[in-house]
C-alpha positions as CSV (number, residue, x, y, z in Angstrom):
1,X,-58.0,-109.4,90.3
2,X,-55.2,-108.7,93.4
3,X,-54.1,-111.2,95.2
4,X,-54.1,-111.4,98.9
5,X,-50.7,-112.6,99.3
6,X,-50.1,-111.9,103.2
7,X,-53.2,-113.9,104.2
8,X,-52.8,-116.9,106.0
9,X,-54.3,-119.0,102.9
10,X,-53.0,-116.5,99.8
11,X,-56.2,-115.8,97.4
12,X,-58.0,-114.0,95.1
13,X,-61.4,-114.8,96.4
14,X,-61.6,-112.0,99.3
15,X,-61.8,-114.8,101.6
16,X,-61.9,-112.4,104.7
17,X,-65.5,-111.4,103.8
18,X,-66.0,-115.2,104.3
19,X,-65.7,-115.4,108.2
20,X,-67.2,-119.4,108.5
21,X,-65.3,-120.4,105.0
22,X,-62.0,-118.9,106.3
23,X,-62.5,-120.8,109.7
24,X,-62.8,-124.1,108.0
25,X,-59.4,-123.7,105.5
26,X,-57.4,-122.6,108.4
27,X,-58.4,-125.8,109.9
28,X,-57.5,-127.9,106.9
29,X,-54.4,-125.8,106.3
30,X,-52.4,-127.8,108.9
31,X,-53.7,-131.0,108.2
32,X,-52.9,-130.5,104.8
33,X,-49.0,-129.5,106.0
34,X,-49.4,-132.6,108.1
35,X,-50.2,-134.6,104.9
36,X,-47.1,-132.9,102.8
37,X,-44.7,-133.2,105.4
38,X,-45.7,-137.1,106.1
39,X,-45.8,-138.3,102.3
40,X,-44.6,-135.2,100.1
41,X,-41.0,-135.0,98.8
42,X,-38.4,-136.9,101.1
43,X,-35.5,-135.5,102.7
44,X,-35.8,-131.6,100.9
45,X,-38.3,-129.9,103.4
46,X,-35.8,-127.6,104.6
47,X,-33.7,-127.2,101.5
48,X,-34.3,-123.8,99.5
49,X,-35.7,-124.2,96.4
50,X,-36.0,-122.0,93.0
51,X,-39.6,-121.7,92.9
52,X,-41.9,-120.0,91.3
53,X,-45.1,-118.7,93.0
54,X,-48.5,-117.2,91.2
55,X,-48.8,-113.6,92.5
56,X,-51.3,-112.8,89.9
57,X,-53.7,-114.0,87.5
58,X,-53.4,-111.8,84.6
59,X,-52.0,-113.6,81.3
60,X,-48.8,-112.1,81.6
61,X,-46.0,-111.4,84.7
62,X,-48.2,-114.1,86.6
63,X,-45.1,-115.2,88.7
64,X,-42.8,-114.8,90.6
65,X,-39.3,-116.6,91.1
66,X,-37.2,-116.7,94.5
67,X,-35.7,-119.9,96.4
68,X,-38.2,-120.9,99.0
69,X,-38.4,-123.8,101.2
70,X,-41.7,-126.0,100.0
71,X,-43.4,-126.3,103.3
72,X,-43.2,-122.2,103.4
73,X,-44.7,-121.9,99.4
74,X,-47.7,-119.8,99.4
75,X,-50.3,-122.4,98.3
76,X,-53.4,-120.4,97.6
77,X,-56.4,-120.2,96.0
78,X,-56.6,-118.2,92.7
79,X,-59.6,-118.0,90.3
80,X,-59.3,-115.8,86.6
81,X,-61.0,-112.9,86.6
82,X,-65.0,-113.4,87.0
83,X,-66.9,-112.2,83.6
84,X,-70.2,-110.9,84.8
85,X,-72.0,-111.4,81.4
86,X,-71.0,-114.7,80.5
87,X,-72.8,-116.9,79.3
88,X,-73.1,-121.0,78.4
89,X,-72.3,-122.0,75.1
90,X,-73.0,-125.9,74.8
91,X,-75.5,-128.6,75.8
92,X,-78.7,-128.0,77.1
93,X,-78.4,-124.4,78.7
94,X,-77.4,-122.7,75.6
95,X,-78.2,-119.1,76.5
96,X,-78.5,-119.2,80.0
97,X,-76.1,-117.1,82.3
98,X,-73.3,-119.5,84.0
99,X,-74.0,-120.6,87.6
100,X,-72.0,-118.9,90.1
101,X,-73.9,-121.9,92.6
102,X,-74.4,-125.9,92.3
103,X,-77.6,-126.2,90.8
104,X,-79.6,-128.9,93.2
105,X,-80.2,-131.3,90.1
106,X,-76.4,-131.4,89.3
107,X,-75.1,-131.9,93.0
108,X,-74.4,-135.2,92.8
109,X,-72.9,-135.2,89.0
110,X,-70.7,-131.9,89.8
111,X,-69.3,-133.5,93.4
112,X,-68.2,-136.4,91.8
113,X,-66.3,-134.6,88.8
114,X,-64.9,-132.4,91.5
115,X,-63.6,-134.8,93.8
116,X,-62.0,-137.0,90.8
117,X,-59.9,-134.0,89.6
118,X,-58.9,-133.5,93.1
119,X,-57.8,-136.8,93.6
120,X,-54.8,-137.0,91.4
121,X,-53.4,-133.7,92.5
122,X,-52.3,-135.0,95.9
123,X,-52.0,-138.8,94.6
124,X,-48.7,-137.3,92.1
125,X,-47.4,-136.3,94.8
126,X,-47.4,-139.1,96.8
127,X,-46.1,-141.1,93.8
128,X,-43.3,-139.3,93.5
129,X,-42.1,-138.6,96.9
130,X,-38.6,-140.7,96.3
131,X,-37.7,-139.1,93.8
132,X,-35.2,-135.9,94.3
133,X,-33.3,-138.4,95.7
134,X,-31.7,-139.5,92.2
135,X,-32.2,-136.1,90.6
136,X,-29.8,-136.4,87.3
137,X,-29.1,-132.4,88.1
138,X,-30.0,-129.8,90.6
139,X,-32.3,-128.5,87.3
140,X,-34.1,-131.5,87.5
141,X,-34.4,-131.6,91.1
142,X,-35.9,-128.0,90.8
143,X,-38.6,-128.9,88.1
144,X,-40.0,-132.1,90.2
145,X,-40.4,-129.6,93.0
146,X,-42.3,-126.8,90.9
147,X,-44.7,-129.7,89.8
148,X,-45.0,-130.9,92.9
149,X,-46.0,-127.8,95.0
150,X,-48.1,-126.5,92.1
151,X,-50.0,-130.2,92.5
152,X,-50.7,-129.3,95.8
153,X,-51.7,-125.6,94.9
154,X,-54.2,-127.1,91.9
155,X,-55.4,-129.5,95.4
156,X,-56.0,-126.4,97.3
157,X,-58.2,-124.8,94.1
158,X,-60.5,-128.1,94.0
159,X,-60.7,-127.9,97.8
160,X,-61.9,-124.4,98.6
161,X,-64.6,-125.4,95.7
162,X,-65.6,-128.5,97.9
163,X,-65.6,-126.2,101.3
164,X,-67.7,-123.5,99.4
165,X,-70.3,-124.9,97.6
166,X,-70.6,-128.2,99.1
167,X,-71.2,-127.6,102.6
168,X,-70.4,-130.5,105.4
169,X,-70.2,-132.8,102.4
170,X,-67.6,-130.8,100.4
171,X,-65.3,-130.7,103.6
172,X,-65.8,-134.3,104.8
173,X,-64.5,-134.9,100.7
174,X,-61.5,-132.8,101.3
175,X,-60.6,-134.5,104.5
176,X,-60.8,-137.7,102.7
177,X,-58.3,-136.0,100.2
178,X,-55.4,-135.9,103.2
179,X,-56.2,-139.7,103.9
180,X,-56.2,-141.5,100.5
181,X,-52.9,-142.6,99.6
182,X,-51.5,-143.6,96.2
183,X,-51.2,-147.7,96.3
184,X,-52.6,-147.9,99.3
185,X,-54.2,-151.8,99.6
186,X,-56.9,-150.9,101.7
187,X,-57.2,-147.0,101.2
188,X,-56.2,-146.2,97.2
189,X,-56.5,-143.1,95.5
190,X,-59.6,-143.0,93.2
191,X,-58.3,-143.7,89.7
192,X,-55.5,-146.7,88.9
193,X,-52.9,-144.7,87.2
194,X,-52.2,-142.9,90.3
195,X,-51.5,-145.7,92.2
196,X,-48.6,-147.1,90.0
197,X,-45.5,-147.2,91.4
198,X,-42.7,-144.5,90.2
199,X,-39.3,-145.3,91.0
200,X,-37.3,-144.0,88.0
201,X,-36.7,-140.7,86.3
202,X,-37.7,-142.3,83.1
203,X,-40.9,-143.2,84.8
204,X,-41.6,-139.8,86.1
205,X,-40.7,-137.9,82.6
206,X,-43.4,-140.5,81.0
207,X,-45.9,-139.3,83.4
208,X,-45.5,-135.4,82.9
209,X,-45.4,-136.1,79.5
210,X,-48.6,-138.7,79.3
211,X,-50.6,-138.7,82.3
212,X,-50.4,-134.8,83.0
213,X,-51.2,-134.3,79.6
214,X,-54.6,-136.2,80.7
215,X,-55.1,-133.5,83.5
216,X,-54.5,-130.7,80.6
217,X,-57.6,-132.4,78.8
218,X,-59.5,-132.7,81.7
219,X,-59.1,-129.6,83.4
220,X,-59.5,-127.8,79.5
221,X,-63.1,-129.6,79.8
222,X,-64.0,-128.5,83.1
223,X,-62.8,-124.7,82.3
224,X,-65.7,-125.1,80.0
225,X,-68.1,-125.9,83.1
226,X,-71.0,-124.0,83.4
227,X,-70.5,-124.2,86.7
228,X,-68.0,-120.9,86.5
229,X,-66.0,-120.8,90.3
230,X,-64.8,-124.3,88.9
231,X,-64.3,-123.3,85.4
232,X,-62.5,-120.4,86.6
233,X,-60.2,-122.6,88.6
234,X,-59.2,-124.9,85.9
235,X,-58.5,-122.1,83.7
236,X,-55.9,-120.6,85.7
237,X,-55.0,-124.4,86.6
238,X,-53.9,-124.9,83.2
239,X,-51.5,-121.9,83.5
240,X,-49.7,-123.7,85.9
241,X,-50.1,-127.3,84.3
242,X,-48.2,-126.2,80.9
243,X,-44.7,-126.7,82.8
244,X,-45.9,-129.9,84.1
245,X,-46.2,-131.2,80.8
246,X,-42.9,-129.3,79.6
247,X,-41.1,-131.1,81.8
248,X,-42.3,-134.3,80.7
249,X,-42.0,-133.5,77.1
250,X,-38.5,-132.1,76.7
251,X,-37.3,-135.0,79.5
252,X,-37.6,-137.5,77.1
253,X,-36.4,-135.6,74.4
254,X,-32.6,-134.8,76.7
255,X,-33.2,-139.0,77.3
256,X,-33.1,-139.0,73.4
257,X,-30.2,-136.6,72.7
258,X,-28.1,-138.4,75.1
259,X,-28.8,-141.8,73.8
260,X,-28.2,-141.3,70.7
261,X,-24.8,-139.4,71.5
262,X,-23.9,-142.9,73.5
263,X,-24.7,-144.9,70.7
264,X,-21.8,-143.7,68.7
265,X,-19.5,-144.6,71.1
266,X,-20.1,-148.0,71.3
267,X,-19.7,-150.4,67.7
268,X,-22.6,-151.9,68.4
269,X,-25.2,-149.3,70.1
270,X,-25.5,-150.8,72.9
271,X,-25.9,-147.5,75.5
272,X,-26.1,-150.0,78.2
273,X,-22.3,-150.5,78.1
274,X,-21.9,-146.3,78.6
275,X,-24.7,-146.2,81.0
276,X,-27.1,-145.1,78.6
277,X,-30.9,-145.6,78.2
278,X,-31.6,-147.8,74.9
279,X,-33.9,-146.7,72.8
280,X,-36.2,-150.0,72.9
281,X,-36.7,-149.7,76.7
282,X,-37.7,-145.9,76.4
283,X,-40.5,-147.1,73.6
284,X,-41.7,-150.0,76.5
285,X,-42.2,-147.3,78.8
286,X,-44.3,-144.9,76.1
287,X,-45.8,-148.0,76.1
288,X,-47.1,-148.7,79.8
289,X,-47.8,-144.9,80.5
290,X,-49.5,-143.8,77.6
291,X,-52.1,-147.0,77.4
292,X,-52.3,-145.9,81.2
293,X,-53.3,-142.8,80.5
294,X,-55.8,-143.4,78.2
295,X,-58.0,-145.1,80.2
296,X,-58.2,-142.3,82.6
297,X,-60.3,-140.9,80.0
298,X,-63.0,-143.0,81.0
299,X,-65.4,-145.1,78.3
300,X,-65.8,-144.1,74.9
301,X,-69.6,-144.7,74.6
302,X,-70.6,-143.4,78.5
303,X,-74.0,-142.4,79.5
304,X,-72.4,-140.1,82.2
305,X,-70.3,-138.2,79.3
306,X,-73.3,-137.4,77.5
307,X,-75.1,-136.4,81.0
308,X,-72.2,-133.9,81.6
309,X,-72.3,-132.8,78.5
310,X,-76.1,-132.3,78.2
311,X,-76.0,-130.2,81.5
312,X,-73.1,-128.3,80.8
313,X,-70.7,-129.5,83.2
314,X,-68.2,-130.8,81.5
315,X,-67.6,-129.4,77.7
316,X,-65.0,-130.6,74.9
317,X,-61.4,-129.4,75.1
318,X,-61.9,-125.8,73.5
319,X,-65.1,-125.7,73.2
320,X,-65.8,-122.2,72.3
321,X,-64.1,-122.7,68.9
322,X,-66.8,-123.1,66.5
323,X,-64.5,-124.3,63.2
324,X,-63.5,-126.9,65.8
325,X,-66.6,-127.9,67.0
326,X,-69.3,-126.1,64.7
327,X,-72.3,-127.8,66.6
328,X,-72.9,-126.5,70.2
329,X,-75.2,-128.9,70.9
330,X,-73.8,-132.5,69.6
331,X,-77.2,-133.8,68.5
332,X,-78.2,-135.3,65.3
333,X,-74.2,-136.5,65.1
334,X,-72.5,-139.6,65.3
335,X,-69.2,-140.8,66.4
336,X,-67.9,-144.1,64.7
337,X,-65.4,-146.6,66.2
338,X,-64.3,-150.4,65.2
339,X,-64.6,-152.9,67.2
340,X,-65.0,-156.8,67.5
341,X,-68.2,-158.7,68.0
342,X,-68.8,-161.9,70.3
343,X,-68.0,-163.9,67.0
344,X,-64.4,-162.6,66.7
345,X,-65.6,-160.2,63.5
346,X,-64.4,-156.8,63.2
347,X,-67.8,-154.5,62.9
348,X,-68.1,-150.3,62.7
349,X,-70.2,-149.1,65.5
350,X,-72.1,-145.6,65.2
351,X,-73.1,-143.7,68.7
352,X,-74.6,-140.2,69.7
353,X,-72.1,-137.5,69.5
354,X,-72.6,-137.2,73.1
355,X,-72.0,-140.5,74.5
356,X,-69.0,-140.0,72.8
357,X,-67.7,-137.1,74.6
358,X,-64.4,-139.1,76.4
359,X,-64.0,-140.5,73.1
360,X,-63.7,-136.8,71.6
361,X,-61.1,-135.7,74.1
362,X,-59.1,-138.9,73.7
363,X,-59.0,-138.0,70.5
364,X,-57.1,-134.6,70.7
365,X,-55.0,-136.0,73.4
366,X,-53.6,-138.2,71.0
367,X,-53.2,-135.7,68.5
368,X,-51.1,-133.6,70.9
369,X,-49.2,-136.7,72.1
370,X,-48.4,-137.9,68.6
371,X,-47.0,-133.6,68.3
372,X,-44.6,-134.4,71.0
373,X,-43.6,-137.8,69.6
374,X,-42.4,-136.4,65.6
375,X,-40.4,-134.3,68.0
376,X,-38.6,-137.4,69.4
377,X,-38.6,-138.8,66.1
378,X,-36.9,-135.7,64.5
379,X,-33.9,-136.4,66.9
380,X,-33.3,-139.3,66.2
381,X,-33.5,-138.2,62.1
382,X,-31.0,-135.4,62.9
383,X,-29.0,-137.7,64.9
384,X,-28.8,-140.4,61.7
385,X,-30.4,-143.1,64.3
386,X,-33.5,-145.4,62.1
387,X,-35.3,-145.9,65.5
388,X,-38.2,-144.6,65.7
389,X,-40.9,-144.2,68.4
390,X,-44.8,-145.1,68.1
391,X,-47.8,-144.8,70.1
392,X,-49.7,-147.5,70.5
393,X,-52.9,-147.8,69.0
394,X,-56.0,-146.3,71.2
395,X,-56.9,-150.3,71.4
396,X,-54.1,-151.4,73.1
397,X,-54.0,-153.1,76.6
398,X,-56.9,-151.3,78.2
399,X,-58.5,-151.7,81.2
400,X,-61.7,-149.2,80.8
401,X,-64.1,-148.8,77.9
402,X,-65.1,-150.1,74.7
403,X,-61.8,-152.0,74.1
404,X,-60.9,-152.8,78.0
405,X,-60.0,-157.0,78.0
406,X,-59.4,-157.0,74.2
407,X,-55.8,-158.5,73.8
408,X,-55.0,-156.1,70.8
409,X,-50.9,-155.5,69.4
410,X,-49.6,-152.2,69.7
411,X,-50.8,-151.6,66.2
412,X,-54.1,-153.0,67.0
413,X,-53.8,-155.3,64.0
414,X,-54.1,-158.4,65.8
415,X,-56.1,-160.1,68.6
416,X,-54.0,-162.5,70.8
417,X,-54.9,-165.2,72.7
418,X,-54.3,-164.8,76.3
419,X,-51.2,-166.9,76.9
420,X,-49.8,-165.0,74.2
421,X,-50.9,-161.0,75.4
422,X,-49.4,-161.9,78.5
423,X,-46.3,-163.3,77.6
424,X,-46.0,-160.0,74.6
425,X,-46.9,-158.1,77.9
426,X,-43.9,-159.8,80.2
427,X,-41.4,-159.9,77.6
428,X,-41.9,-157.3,74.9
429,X,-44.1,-154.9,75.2
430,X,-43.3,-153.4,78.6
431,X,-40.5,-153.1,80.9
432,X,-38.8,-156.3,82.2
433,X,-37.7,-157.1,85.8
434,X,-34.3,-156.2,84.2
435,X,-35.3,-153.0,82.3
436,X,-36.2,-151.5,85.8
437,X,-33.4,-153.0,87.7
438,X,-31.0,-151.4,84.7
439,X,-33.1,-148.3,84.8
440,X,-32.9,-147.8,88.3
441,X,-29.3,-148.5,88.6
442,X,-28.8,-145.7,86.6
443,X,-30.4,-143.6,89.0
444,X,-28.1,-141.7,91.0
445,X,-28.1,-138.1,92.8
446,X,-26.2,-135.1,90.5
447,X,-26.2,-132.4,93.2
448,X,-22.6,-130.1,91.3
449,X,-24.4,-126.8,89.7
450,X,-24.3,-127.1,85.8
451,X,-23.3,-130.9,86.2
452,X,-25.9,-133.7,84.8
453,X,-26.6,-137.7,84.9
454,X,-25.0,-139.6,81.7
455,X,-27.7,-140.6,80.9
456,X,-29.5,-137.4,80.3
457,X,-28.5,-134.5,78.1
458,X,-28.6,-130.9,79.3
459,X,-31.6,-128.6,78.5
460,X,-31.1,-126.0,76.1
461,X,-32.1,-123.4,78.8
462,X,-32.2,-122.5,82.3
463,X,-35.1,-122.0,84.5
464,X,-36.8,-118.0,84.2
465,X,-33.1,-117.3,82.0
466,X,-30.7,-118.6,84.6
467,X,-27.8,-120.3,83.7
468,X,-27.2,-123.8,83.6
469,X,-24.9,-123.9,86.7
470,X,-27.6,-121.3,88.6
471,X,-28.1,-123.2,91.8
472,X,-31.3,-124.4,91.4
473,X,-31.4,-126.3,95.2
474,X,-29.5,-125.1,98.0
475,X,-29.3,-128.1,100.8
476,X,-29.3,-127.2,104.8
């Protein structure tokens, strides 16, 4: 599929054959600019930046690299290729052909999944708009740009779905998409993560790593959609996401290579002498992001995951791999979980398979996260340093589901009371008052080419096989 990339809106869609659904992007496009300029990345508008921008769809030589200035990226809309013969694999529908429009009985259901995903594009965003102003490196600097204009992109995907196939309801959704703003009192963005503060580069690598790991799961379920123009968009969604989470994943692991480098130049270990990020405060902040993150997830035993299931909107993460998930349509199966009865005792509960859909996704996201963590782990092992990191147990401190208002540990072998949970949560458990003021002192621009915060190691690689020193952000 070629992509229109002179149009006014860049796509993939033939959006010219489209007169009415043309007319009604254009309109949103400068709103939308409106909305970047307003709350997107401070201070860098006119700066050129080493960007790369989708000029294809096909698995391979998808993009292209060249310095751009952000409010000039080609946001676009870009669907994978459509497969004429495919078919549904799961749920109810087993059989049937996909649905290339909203079925009337799943309006409400599909709108709702739709406008949640879209949600957090812009919300990031928003969250981090402070924060190329500490960039440890012009490298770093660069990444948090590249997620944040492919954010918006992934906003303009869910948004073109809403204007097509949802009529005046799907573009008074994406108007309330510009006016939403992350930890806003009055005016919030849909889900709680993304209205936490981010102030820190320690916060932001914890929510590439953790909370866009979330959006992998999420948008892997929703490529499995019946509903194919927004399976198609999540699929070539996650193209895009992978460096999202890349970021996230090997920021921590530079954090950990450069603390641990610190530590042997100080008798005792403590980096904080050096200007370095202790190990203990990097665990509190696994901590707060990755418990976070889980409860986007939604609840384990949910009526509405079993709905979306049922219908076919909303599959499990690969759900075409049978040796994975041998049973297309999740009946006659059970999904077991512990948890503690209104006497205080511990008791096995067993659900439907399909009620248990969140659960099942959860699940592989913690596989994946635990992946990255041995790799954090094996630094520290190379290093000679005993630390080690853990994730918390699925139980702890959440806010949504089965567990939500159950004072577990981080191991989740204890209950507390709650004058206990909350002083664990003040003192121990998460970041201090003075963890983030120490953090954030830390946090100061690196704008030399090839030069990098203390507290930070360099990558092993540039950007698309530049060098280190390439001059990832050229200020005007």
């Amino acid at each position: 599929m070629s992509i229109d990339l002179n149009a006014k809106i860049p796509n993939n869609v033939n959006l010219h054959e489209d007169k009415k659904l043309q007319r009604a992007l254009e309109h949103w496009l400068p709103n939308y600019l409106s909305w970047w300029d307003e709350v997107g990345p401070e201070g860098f508008q006119t700066s050129d930046i080493y960007l790369r921008t989708a000029v294809s769809v096909d698995s391979g030589g998808w993009a292209h690299f060249d310095h751009v200035k952000m409010p000039d990226y080609r946001w676009g809309i870009f669907l994978t290729p459509n497969d004429g013969n495919k078919t549904i694999q799961y749920g109810d529908h087993i059989g049937e052909k996909v649905w290339n429009d909203v079925p009337g009985e799943y309006r409400k259901e599909l709108r709702r999944l739709i406008v949640t995903q879209a949600d957090t594009e812009p919300a990031s965003v928003e969250q981090q708009r402070l924060l190329g102003q500490t960039a440890p490196s012009l490298y770093d600097m660069r990444n948090l740009f590249q997620v944040n204009v492919e954010e918006g992109r992934h906003l303009w995907a869910m948004v073109y779905v809403l204007h097509k196939h949802f009529g005046k309801d799907g573009r008074e959704e994406a108007e309330e998409l510009l006016t939403r703003r992350s930890g806003h009192v009055d005016h919030p963005r849909i889900l709680q993560t993304f209205n936490n503060p981010m102030t820190n580069w320690l916060d932001f690598f914890c929510f590439t790593m953790f909370t866009d790991r979330d959006g992998k799961y999420q948008l892997g379920a929703l490529a499995e959609s019946a509903f194919d123009p927004l399976a198609r968009s999540c699929q070539f969604m996650l193209t895009e996401e992978a460096h999202h989470l890349f970021v996230g994943e090997t920021g921590i692991r530079r954090i950990v290579k450069r603390t641990c480098e610190l530590m042997k130049e100080v008798p005792d270990g403590d980096v904080t002498k050096v200007g370095g990020i202790p190990l203990e405060v990097l665990q509190k902040h696994i901590n707060h992001w990755f418990s976070s993150s889980m409860d986007l997830f939604g609840g384990e035993n949910s009526s509405n995951a079993a709905t979306y299931f049922s219908s076919a909107l909303k599959g499990r993460f690969n759900e075409n791999d049978r040796k994975r998930h041998p049973n297309a349509t999740a009946l006659e199966e059970d999904y077991s979980y512990t948890t503690v009865d209104e006497k205080g005792y511990v008791k096995t509960v067993n659900i439907p398979l399909r009620r248990a859909m969140n659960a099942v996704l959860l699940d592989d996201y913690v596989t994946d996260c635990t992946r990255a963590l041995d790799k954090w782990n094996r630094t520290l092992e190379k290093a000679g340093v005993d630390y080690r990191f853990y994730l918390p147990t699925t139980k702890f401190h959440r806010n949504v589901g089965i567990y939500a208002g159950q004072n577990y540990t981080p191991d989740g072998t204890q209950i507390l009371s709650d004058a206990e949970y909350k002083r664990h949560c003040e003192e121990v458990w998460f970041p201090t008052k003075e963890d983030k003021e120490y953090i954030d002192s830390l946090m100061v621009s690196v704008t030399e080419p090839g030069k990098f915060a203390n507290w930070i190691a360099p990558p092993t690689r540039g950007i698309n096989a530049q060098p280190l020193d390439f001059e990832y952000v050229k200020f005007h």
